[in-house]
C-alpha positions in Angstrom: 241.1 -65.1 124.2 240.8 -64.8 128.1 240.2 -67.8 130.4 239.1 -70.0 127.3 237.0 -67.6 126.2 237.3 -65.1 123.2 235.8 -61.3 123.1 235.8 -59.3 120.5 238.1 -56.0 119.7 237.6 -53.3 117.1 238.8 -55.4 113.7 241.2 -52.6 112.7 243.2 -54.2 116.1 243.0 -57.7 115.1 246.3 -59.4 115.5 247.9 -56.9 117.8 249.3 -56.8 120.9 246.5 -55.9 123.4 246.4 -56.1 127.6 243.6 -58.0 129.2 242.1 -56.5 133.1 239.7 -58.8 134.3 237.2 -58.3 137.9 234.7 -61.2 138.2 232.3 -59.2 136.1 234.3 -57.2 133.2 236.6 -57.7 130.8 238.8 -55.1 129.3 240.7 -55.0 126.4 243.6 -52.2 126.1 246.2 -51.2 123.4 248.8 -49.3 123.9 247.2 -48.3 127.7 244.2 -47.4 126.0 241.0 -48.9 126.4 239.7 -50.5 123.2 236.7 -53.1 124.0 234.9 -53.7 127.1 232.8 -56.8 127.8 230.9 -58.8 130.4 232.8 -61.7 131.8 231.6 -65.1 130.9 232.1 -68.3 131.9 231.1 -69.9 129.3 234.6 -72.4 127.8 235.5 -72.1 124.6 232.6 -69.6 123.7 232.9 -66.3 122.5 231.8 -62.4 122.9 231.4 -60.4 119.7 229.8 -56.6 119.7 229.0 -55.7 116.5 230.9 -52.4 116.6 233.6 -54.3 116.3 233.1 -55.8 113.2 233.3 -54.8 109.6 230.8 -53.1 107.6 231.0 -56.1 105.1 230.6 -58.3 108.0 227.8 -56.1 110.2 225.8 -57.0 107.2 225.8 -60.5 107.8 224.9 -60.0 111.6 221.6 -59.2 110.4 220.8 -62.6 109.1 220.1 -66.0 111.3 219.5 -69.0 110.6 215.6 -68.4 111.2 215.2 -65.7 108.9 217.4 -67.3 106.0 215.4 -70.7 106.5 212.0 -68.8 106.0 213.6 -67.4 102.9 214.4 -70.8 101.5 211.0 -72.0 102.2 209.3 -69.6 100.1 211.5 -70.7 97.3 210.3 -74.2 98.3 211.1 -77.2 100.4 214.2 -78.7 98.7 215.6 -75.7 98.8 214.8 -75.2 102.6 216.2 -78.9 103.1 219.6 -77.9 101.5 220.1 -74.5 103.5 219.2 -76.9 106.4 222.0 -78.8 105.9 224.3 -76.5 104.7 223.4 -74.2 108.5 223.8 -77.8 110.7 226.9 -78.9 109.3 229.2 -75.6 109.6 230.3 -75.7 113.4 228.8 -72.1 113.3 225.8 -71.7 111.3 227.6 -68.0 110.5 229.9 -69.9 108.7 227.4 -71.1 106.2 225.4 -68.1 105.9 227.4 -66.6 102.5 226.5 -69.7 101.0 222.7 -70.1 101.9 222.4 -66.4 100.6 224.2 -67.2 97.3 222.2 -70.0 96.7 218.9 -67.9 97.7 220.5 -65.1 95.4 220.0 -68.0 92.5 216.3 -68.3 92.5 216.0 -64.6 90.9 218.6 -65.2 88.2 217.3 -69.4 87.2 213.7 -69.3 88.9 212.5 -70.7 92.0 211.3 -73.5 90.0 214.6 -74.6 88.8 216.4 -73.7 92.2 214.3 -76.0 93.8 214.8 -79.1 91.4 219.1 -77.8 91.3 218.6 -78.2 95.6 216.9 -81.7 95.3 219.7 -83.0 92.6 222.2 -81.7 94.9 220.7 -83.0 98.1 220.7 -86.5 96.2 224.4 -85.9 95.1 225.4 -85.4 98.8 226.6 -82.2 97.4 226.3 -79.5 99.9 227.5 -75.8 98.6 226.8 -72.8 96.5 229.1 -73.7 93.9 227.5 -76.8 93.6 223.5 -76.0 93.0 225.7 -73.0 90.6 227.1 -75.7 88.4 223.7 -77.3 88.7 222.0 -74.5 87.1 224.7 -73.2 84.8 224.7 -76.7 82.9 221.3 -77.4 83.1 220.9 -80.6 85.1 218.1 -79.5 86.8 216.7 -80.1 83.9 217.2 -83.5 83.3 214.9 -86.8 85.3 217.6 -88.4 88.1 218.0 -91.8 87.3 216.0 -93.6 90.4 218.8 -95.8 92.3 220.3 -98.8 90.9 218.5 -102.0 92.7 221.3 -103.8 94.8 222.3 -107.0 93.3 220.9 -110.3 95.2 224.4 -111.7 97.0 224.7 -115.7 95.9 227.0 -117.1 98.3 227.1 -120.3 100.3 226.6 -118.9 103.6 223.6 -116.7 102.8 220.4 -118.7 103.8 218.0 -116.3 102.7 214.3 -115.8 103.8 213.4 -119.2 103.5 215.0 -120.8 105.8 214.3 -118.6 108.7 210.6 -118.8 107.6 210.4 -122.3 108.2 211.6 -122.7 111.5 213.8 -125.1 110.9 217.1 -125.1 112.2 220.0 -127.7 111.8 221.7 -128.6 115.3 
């Protein structure tokens, strides 16, 4: 992290002491005197610089996908499953964050069908239930399978102090 802003270094260096030189337009990145990373400087707060050198294999893999491309996926599984990845990309504070997820859940469509992925996303999406593990559980116990009950009709409030329709229909009001 440099002037609120984080760049990336090789991930075999992560969590060592490094040096930071910094002009107006470069960051550098040394350990032990040597240099290690160099990036643009940006002035974005709070944002961050990643190359994908630095990464992982396991995690170079997962460059490769955004949200775009695993949203079209979904959506040839269907739209409850496209729904669901939605969600599950919007409510991570980095859509990479949901990404291991969305492809898990994608992954299921070739071991249950995309038929029964799709109804496991709707029941899920009805449930407020919002992972993997969850559509998983879905599947593996065969609630997909079963009719959701349609909502329970809220119960008609009798109290003294609720007037009801009536009496603002009529016009009538007492002074």
């Amino acid at each position: 992290m440099f002037d609120e802003h984080a760049y990336s270094v090789p991930h075999r260096t992560i969590g060592e002491a490094v040096e930071i030189r910094a002009t107006a337009t470069t960051v550098e990145v040394l350990h032990r005197r040597q240099r290690i990373a160099s990036h643009v400087r940006s002035a974005e707060a709070h944002g961050k610089t990643t190359k994908p050198e630095h990464m992982p294999v396991s995690h170079r893999k997962h460059a490769e996908w955004t949200p775009e491309r695993i949203g079209h996926w979904a959506s040839e599984i269907g739209p409850e499953t496209r729904a669901l990845v939605d969600v599950i990309l919007t409510e991570r504070p980095h859509p990479e964050q949901g990404y291991r997820s969305c492809l898990g859940l994608l992954r299921l469509a070739k071991r249950y069908t995309p038929e029964r992925l799709e109804r496991a996303c709707h029941r899920a999406r009805m449930a407020g239930a919002r992972s993997y593990k969850h559509v998983k559980s879905i599947l593996e116990n065969g609630l997909d399978r079963l009719e959701l009950a349609p909502p329970p009709e809220p119960e008609p409030v009798e109290h003294p102090n609720v007037r009801g329709g009536a009496y603002y229909a009529s016009g009538v009001r007492p002074c």
